[in-house]
Each structure stands twice: as structure tokens, then as C-alpha cells.
N, C-alpha and C positions, 0 to 999 in steps of 0.2 A: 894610575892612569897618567898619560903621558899631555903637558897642556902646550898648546900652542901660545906663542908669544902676542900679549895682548894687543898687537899691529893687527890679529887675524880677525876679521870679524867675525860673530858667529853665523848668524845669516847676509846672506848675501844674493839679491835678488834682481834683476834686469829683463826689463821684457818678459815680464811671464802671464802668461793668461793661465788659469783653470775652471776644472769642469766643475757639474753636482757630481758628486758620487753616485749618487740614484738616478736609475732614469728617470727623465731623459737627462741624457749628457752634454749637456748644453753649457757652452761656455758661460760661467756668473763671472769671472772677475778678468780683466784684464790689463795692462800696459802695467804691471806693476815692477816698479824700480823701488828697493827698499833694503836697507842697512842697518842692522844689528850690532850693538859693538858689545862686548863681555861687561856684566854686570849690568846690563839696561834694562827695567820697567817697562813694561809698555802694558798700554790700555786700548785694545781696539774696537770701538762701536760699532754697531749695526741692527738697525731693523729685524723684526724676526724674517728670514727669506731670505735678506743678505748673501747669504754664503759664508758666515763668520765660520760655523764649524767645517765646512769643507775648505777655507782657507787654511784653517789647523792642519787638516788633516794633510792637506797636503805640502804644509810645512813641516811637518814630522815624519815624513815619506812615504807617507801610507799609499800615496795615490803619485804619480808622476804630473808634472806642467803639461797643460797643453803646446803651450810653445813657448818662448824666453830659458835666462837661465839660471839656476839656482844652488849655489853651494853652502854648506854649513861646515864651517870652522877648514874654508878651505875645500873641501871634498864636493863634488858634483853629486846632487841627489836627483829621484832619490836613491839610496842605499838598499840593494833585493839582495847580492852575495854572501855567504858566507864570513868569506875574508875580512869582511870590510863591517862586519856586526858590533866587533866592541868600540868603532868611532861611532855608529851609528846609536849606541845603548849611551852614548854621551847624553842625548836627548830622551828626556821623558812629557809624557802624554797623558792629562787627565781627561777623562771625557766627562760631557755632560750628562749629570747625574750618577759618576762613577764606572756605571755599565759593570757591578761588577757580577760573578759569576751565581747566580742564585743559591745553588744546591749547595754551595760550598761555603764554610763557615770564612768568618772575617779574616783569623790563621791562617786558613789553604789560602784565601784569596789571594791577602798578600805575600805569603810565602811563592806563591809562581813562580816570579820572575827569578827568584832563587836557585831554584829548582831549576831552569832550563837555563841559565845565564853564568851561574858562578859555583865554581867549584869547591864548596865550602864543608867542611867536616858540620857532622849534628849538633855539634855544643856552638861553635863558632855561629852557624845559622841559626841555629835557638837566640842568642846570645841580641842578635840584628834586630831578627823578630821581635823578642819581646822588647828594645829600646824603643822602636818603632812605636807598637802598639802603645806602649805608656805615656809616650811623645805625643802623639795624635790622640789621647783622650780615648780609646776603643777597647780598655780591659777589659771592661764590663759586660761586650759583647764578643770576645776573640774565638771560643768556641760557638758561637751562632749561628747561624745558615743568613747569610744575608739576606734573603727574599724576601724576610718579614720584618725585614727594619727598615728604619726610616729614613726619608732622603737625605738628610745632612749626615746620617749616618754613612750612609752607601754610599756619599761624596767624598767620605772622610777616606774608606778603602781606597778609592781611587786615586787619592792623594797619597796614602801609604805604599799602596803597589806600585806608582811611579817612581816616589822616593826613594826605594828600598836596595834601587842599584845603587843609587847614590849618584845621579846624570848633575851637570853642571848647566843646563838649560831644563827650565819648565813651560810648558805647554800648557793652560788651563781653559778647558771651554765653558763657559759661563758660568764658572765658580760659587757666583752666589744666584744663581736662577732657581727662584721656588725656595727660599729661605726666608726667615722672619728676622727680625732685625737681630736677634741676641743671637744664633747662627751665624748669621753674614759677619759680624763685628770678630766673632772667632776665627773665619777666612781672613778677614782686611790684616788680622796680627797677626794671624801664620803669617801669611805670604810676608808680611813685613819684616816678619824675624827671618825669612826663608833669603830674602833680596838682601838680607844682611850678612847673613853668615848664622848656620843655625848648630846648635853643636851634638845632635843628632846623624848630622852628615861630617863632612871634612873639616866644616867651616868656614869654607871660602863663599864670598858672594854668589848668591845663584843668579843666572839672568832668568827673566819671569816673563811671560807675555800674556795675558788673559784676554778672555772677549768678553762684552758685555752689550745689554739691551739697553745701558743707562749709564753713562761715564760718570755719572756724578757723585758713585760713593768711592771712588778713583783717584778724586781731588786731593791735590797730598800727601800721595800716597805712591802712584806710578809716576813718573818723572819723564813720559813719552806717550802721547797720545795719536792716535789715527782714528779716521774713519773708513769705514766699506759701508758704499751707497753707490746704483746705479751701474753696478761691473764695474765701478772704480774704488782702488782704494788711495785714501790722501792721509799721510802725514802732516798730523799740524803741531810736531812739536813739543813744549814742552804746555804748562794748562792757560797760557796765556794765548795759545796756539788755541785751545777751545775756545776762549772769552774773544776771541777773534775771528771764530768762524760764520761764514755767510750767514744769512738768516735759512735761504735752503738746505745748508751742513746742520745748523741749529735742531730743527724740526726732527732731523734723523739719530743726532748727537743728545739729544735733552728731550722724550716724548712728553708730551702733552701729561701733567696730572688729572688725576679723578675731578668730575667738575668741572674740566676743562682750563684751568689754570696752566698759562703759560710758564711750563721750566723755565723755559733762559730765565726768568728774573729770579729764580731760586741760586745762580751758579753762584 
């Protein structure tokens, strides 16, 4: 794959508002100006309702801007052509929960994007496969039918079938939502090994962007933080950019504990 000189940013955003995906289609986010540079963390919070996943989604091209404008690594998105498919397979996309194909075992799941994207002899795509699967902890279930396995499991596929091009940009939607702490602690060191250089892939740094309900297990971890609250989204930086946000950003940034115990004094 061919990389652009690290002057390019990978996102690059001005004036954009977007829609829900569902109806109604109603503008959730807008006036957003926002810059991406190669190898950047980022941690973006919000509310459930926010629009966190429809901001993904339509930073991965799924969906076009309402209005402003948006390019990744240079190119105007989003990217619907043909032509223009393997800049666009630079970017991979986890969803929330995986979302992966039920009927089809953990192998087929992840093997898809194989299958329709690269042109690989059986041994060679065996070969990916099974590094993958061994990598992400999923032998034990690779011929399974995903339906009946469990969410950190089905999160795991979704993380392998992203991977599995090999994209220099990840896309995660609430990574660790609906995990127990010994889970979650296995995301916080993928993704760390992942933002470093993982040797599953090329090696080279990945840049990483997740959303989350709770920045807080984030700390020390992603090195760029925002919020989305109110159709707005704000960059605060890096975590001293959180320990400084409004007491209104606070309440959205840091929910409330069980009990009623105020976060912020947890950060």
C-alpha cells in the first residue's frame, strides 16, 4: 500500500454537520472542525444519544455530511466508487458489539473481507487467517457460528474482521460497552499494542479513535480526547484538556456513579 507523507492528515474535517442514520434524519452534530494527524489516540465521549456511533459511521463513509467538508488522507469523502476502494479499505470499522454475521462461523466471519477485497491464493489466506485468529485469542471458537457466543467474543470478530486488511486507521465504537473488567483490560492492551505497532499487521503505528460512555478508563492511555454533547463536538486535547473541562462538559465526560457519587473527583 502506497502511504502518504506524514504532512497529510488522516482526517480532516471543516464545517460538517451530520445526520442519525435512522429516522428521523435529523441533523445531531454540527459545526464540526476537527484534525487527525497519523498515529493519533483519540478518545471521544458522549452520552448515550449523542450521536457517537453515527459520528463513526459517518467518518468511515458509510453515510455522507450533511453539509461542511471532509477528507481522509487527503481524498474527499465519503468514498462510494469503485476506483477509489483500496484508499478507502485504508480505514477499518469496528462496530458496536461486533455486529458480526450470526449463521456464519468466527473463520467465515472474519475471512469476508478476504474474500471480496484481496486477491490471495488458499494457502496465503489460510496462512492470515489463522495468524489473526491466534493473535486475538479466538481458536477455541474459529469454527462456531457466532450467534451463540458471547459479547466479548463477537467484539473480538469485529476486531479481527477489521484487521484483517491490514487498514492503517481504526475506527472503534464503544469498545468496551457491556464488558466486565477482566475483558475491558484485554481491549485497553490490544488497542495499546495496536497504537504501537502490532506485529500481526506491518507494524507501523495505527492511528485509533474509539467512543465511549466513560473517558475514564481512557486516561493514559489515548493521548487526545473530545467531547460530543448538544450537536456539538469539542476537542479538549490532550487529559489535562479533560481535568479542565467545564463543569457542564464534566457531567457528560464523567457520569455520575452508582449512589450518586460524583466522577470528577474520581479523575
Amino acid at each position: 500500500m502506497t502511504s502518504l507523507p506524514a504532512t497529510v492528515p488522516i482526517f480532516e474535517m471543516a464545517g460538517v454537520a451530520f445526520s442519525a442514520l435512522r429516522p428521523p434524519r435529523s441533523v445531531i452534530g454540527e459545526d464540526i472542525c476537527w484534525t487527525v494527524q497519523p498515529g493519533e489516540y483519540w478518545a471521544i465521549a458522549g452520552l448515550h444519544g449523542s450521536g457517537k456511533s453515527d459520528f463513526l459511521l459517518m467518518t468511515a463513509g458509510l453515510m455522507a455530511p450533511v453539509r461542511g467538508t471532509y477528507r481522509f488522507l487527503g481524498e474527499e469523502m465519503p468514498i462510494f466508487d469503485e476506483a477509489r476502494l483500496a484508499h478507502r479499505l485504508r480505514l477499518g470499522l469496528v462496530f458496536d458489539g461486533g455486529q458480526p454475521f450470526n449463521r456464519l462461523t468466527v473463520r467465515e466471519n472474519i475471512a469476508l473481507p478476504l474474500r471480496y477485497h484481496e486477491n490471495l491464493d488458499t494457502a496465503e489466506a489460510d496462512a492470515r487467517l489463522d495468524a489473526m485468529i491466534e493473535h486475538l485469542g479466538l481458536s477455541e471458537w474459529a469454527n462456531t457460528p457466532t450467534g451463540g457466543l458471547g459479547r466479548n467474543v463477537q467484539k473480538k470478530v469485529g476486531l479481527a474482521r477489521a484487521l484483517i486488511l491490514r487498514p492503517e486507521v481504526l475506527l472503534l465504537d464503544n469498545p468496551l460497552g457491556g464488558l466486565d473488567f477482566r475483558h475491558s483490560d484485554w481491549w485497553l492492551r490490544t488497542l495499546d499494542q495496536l497504537s504501537k505497532g502490532e506485529e500481526v499487521l506491518p507494524g507501523k503505528p495505527m492511528t485509533l479513535i474509539v467512543t465511549t460512555a466513560d473517558i475514564r478508563p481512557w486516561k493514559g492511555r489515548a493521548g487526545h480526547f473530545a467531547l460530543l454533547a448538544n450537536r456539538r463536538f469539542s476537542a479538549l486535547g490532550d487529559w489535562s484538556g479533560v481535568e479542565g473541562a467545564t463543569p457542564e462538559m464534566m457531567k457528560e465526560l464523567l457520569p455520575r456513579e452508582p449512589g450518586g457519587v460524583d466522577a470528577s473527583a474520581l479523575i
